[in-house]
N, CA, C and O atoms as a printed pandas DataFrame, in Angstrom:
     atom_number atom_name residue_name chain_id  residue_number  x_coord  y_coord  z_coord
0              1         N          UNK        A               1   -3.583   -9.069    4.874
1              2        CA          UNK        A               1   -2.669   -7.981    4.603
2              3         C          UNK        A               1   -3.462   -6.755    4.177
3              4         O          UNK        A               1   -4.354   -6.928    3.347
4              5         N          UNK        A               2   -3.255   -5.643    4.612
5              6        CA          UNK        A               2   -4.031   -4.050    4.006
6              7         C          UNK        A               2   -3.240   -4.003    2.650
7              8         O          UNK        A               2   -2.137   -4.270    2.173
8              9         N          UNK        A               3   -4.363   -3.547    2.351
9             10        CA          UNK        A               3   -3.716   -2.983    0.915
10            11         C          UNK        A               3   -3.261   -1.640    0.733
11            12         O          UNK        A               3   -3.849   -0.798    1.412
12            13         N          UNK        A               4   -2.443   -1.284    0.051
13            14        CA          UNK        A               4   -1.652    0.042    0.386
14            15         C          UNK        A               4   -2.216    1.136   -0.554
15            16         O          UNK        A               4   -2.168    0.956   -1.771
16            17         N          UNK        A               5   -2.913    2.615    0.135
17            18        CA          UNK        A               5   -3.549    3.315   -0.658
18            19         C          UNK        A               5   -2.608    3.924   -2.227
19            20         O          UNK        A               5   -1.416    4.135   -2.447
20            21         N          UNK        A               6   -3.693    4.024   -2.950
21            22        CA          UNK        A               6   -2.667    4.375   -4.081
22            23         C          UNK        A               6   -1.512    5.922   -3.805
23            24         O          UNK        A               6   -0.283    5.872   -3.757
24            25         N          UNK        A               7   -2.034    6.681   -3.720
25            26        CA          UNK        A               7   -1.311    8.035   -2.973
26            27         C          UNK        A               7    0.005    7.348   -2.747
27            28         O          UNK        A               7    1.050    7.567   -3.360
28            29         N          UNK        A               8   -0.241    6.297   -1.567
29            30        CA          UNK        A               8    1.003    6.272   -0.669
30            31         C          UNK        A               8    2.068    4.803   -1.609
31            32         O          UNK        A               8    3.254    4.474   -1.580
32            33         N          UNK        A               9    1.126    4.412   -2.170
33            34        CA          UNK        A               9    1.848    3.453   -3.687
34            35         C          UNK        A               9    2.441    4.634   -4.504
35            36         O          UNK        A               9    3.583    4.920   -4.144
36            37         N          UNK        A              10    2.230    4.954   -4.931
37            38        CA          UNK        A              10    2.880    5.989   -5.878
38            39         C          UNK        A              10    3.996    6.757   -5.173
39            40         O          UNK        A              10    4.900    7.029   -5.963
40            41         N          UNK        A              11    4.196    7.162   -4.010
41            42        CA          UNK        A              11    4.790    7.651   -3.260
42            43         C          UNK        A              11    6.382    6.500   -3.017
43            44         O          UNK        A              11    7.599    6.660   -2.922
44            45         N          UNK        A              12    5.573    5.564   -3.007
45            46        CA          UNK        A              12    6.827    4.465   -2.608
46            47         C          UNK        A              12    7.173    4.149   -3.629
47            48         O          UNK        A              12    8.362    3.879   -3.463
48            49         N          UNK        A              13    6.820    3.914   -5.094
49            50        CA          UNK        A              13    7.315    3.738   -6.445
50            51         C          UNK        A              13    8.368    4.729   -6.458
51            52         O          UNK        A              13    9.571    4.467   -6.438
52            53         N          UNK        A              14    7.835    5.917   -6.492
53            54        CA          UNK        A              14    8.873    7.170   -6.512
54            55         C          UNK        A              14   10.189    7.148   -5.668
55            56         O          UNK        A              14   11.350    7.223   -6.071
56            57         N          UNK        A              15    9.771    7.041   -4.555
57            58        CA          UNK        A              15   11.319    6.867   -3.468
58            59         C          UNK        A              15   12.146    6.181   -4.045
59            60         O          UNK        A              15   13.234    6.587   -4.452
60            61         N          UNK        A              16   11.561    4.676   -4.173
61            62        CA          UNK        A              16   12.337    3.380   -4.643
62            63         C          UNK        A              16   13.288    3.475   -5.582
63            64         O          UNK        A              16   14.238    2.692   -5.592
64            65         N          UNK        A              17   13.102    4.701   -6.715
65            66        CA          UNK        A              17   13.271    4.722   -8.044
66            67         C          UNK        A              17   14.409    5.996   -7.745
67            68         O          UNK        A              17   14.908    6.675   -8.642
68            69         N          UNK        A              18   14.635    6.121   -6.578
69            70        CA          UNK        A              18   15.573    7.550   -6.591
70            71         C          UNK        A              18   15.050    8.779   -6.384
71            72         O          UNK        A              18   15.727    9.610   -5.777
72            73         N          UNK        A              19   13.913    9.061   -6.799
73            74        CA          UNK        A              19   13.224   10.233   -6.458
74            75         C          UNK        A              19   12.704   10.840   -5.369
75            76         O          UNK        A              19   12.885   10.130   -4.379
76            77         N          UNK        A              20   12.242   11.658   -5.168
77            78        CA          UNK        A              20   11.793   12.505   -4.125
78            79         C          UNK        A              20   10.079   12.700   -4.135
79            80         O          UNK        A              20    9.387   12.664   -5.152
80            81         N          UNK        A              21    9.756   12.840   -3.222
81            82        CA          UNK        A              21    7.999   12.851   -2.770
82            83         C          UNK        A              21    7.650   14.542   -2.764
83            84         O          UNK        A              21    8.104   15.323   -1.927
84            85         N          UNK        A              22    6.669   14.943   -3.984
85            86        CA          UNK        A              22    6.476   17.006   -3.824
86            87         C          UNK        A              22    5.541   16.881   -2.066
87            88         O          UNK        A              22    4.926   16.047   -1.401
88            89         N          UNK        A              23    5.914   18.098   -2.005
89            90        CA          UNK        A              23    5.414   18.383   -0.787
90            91         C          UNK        A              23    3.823   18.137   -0.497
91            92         O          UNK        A              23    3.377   17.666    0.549
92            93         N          UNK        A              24    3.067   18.544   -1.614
93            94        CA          UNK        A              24    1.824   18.520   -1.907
94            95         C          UNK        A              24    1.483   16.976   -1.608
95            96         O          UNK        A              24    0.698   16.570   -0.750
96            97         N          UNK        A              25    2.147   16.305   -2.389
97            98        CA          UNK        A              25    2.043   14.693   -2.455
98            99         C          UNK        A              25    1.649   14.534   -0.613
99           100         O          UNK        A              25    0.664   14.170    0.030
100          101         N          UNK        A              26    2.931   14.996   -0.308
101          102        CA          UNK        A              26    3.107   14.313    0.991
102          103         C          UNK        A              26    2.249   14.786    2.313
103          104         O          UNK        A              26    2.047   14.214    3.384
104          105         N          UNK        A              27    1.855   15.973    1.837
105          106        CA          UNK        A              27    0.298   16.534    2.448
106          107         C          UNK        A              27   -1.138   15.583    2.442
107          108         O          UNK        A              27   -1.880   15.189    3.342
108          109         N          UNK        A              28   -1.132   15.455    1.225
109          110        CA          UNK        A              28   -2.033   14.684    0.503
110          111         C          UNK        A              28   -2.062   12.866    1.054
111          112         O          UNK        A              28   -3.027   12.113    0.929
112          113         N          UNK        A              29   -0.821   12.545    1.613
113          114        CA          UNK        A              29   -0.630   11.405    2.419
114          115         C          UNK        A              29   -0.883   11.403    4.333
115          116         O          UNK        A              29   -1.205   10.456    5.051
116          117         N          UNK        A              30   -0.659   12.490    4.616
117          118        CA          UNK        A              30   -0.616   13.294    5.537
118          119         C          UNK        A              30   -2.051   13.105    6.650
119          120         O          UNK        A              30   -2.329   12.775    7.803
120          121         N          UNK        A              31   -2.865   13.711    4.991
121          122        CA          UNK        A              31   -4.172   13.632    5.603
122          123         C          UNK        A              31   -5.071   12.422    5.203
123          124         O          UNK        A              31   -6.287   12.606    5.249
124          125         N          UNK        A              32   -4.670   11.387    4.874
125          126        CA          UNK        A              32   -5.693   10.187    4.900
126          127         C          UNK        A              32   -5.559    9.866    5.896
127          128         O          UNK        A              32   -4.836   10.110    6.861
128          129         N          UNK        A              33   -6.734    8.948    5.496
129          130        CA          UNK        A              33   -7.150    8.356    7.300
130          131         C          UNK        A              33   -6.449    7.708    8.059
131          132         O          UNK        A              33   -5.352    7.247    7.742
132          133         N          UNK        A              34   -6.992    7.585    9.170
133          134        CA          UNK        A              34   -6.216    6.849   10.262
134          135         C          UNK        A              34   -5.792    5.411    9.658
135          136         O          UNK        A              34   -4.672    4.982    9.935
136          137         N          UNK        A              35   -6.571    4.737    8.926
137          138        CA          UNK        A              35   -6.968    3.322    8.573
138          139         C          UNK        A              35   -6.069    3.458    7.593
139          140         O          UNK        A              35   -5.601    2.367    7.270
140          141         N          UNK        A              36   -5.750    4.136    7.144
141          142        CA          UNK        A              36   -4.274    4.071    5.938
142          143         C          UNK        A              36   -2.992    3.866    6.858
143          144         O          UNK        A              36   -2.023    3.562    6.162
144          145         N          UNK        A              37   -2.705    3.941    8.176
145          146        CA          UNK        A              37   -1.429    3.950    8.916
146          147         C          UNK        A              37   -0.392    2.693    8.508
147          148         O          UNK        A              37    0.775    2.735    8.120
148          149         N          UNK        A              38   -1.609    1.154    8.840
149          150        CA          UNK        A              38   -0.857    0.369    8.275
150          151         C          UNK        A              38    0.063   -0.203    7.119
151          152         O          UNK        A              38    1.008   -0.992    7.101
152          153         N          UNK        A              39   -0.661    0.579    6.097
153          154        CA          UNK        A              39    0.046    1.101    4.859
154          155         C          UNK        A              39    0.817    1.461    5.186
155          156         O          UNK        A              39    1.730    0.679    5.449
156          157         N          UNK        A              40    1.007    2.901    5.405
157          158        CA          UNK        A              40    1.999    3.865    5.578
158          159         C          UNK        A              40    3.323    3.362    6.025
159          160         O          UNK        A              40    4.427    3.491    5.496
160          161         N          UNK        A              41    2.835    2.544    7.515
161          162        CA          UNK        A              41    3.938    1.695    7.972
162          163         C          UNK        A              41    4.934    0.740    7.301
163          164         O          UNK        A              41    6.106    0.520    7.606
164          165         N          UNK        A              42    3.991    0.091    6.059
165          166        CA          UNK        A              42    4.555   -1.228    5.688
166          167         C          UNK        A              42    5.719   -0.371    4.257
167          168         O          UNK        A              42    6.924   -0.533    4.066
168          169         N          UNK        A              43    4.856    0.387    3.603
169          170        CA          UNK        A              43    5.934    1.586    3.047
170          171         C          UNK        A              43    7.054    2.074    3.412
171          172         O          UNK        A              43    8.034    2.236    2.684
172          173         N          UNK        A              44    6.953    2.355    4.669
173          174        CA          UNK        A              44    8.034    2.896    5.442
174          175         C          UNK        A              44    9.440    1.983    5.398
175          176         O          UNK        A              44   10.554    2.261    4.953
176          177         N          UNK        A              45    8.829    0.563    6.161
177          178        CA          UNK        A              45    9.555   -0.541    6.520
178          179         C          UNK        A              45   10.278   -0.380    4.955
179          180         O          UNK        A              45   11.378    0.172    4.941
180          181         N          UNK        A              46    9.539   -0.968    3.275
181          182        CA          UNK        A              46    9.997   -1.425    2.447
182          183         C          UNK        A              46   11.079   -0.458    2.052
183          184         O          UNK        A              46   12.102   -1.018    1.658
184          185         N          UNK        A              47   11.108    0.931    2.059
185          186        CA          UNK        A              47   11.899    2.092    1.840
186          187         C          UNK        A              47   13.254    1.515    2.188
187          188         O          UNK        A              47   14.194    1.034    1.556
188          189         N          UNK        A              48   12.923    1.795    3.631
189          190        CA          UNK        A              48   14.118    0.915    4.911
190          191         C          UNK        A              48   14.950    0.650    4.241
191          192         O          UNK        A              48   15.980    1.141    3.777
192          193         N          UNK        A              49   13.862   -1.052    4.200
193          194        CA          UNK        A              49   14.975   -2.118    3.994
194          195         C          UNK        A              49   15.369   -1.982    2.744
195          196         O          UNK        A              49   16.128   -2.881    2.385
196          197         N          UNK        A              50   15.136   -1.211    1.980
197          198        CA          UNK        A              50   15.646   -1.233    0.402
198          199         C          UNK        A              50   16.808   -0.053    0.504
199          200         O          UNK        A              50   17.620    0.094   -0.410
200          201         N          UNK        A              51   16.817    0.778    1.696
201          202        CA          UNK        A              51   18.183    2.034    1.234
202          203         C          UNK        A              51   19.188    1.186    2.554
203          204         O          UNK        A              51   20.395    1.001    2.401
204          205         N          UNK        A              52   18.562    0.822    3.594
205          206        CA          UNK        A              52   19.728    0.439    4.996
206          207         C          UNK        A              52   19.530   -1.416    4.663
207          208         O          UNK        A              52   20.530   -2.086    4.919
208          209         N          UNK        A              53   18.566   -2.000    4.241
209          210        CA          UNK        A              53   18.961   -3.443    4.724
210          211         C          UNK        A              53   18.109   -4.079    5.953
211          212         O          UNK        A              53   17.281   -3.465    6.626
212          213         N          UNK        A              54   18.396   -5.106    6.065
213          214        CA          UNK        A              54   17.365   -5.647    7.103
214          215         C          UNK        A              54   18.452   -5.766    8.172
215          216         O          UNK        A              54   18.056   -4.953    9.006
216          217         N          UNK        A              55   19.193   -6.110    8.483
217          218        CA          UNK        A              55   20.004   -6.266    9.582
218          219         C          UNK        A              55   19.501   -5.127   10.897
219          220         O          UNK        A              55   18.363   -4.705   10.696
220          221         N          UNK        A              56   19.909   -4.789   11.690
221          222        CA          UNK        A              56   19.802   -4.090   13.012
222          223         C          UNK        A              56   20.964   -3.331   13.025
223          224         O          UNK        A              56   22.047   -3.898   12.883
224          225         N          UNK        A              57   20.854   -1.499   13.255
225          226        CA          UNK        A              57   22.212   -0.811   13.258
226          227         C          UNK        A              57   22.398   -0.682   15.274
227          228         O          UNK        A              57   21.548   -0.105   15.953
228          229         N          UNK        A              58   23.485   -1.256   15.795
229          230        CA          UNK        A              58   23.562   -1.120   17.005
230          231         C          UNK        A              58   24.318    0.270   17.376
231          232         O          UNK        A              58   25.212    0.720   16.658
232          233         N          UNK        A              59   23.981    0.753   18.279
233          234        CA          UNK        A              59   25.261    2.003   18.731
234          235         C          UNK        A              59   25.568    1.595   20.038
235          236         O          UNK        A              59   24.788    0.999   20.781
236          237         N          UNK        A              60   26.832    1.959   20.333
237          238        CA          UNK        A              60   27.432    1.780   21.918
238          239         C          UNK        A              60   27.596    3.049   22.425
239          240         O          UNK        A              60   27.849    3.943   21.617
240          241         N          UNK        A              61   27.508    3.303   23.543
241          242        CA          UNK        A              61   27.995    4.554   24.129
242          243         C          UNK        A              61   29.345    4.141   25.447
243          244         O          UNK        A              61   29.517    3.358   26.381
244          245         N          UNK        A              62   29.873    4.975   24.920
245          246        CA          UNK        A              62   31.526    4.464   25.700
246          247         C          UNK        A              62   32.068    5.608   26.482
247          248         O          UNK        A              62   31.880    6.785   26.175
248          249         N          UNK        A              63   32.666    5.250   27.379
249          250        CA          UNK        A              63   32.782    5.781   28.768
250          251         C          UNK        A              63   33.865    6.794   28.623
251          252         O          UNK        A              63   35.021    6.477   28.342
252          253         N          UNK        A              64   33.608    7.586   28.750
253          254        CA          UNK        A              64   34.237    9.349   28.390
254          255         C          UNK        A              64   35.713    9.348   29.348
255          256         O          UNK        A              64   36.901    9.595   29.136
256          257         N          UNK        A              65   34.882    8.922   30.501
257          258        CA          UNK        A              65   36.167    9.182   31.677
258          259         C          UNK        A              65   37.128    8.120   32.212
259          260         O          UNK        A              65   37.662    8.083   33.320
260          261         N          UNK        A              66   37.278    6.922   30.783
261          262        CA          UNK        A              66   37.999    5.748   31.407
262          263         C          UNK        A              66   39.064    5.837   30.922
263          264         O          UNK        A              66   39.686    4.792   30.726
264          265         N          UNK        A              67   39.777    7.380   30.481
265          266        CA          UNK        A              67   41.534    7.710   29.879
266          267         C          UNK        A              67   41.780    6.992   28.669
267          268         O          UNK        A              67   42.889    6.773   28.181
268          269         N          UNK        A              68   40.359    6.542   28.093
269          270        CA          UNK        A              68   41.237    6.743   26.693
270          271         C          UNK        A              68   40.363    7.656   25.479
271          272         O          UNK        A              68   40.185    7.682   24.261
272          273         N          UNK        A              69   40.180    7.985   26.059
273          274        CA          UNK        A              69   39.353    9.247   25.347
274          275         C          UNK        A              69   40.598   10.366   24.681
275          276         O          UNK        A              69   41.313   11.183   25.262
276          277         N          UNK        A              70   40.488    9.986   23.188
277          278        CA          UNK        A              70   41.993   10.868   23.065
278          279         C          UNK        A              70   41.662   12.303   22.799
279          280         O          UNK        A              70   42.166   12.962   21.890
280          281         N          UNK        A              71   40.839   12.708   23.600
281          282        CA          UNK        A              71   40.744   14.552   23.701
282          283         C          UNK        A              71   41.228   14.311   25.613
283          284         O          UNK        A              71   41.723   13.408   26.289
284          285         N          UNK        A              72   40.700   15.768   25.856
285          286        CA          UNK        A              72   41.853   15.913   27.491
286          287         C          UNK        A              72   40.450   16.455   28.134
287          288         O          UNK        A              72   40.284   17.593   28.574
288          289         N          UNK        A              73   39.707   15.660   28.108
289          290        CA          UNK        A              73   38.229   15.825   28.861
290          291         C          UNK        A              73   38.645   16.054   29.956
291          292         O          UNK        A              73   37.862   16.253   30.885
């Protein structure tokens, strides 16, 4: 497992907790290295699943012109 740079630890403490990331911060995450991505990623994911959940959000797209579209397309 990578270990997650502190920058981008502190960053995810903060989210988690309700807060917001300063811009500076997020500059400062911005520009580490490439080799920090996997971090970044696994941060990302934990955010996720901690505000939406793990489940899968599906969308359908439904057919405009099959009359029941209750506008007068």
């Amino acid at each position: 497992m990578h270990a997650i740079h502190p920058r981008i630890q502190s960053a995810l403490e903060t989210v988690l907790a309700g807060g917001t990331v300063s811009p500076e911060a997020a500059m400062e995450i911005a520009l580490l290295p490439d080799s920090e991505t996997p971090g970044l990623l696994l941060a990302a994911r934990t955010i996720r699943r901690a505000f939406l959940g793990a489940a899968p959000h599906n969308c359908a797209i439904v057919n405009a012109k099959s009359g029941r579209c209750s506008e007068n397309c």
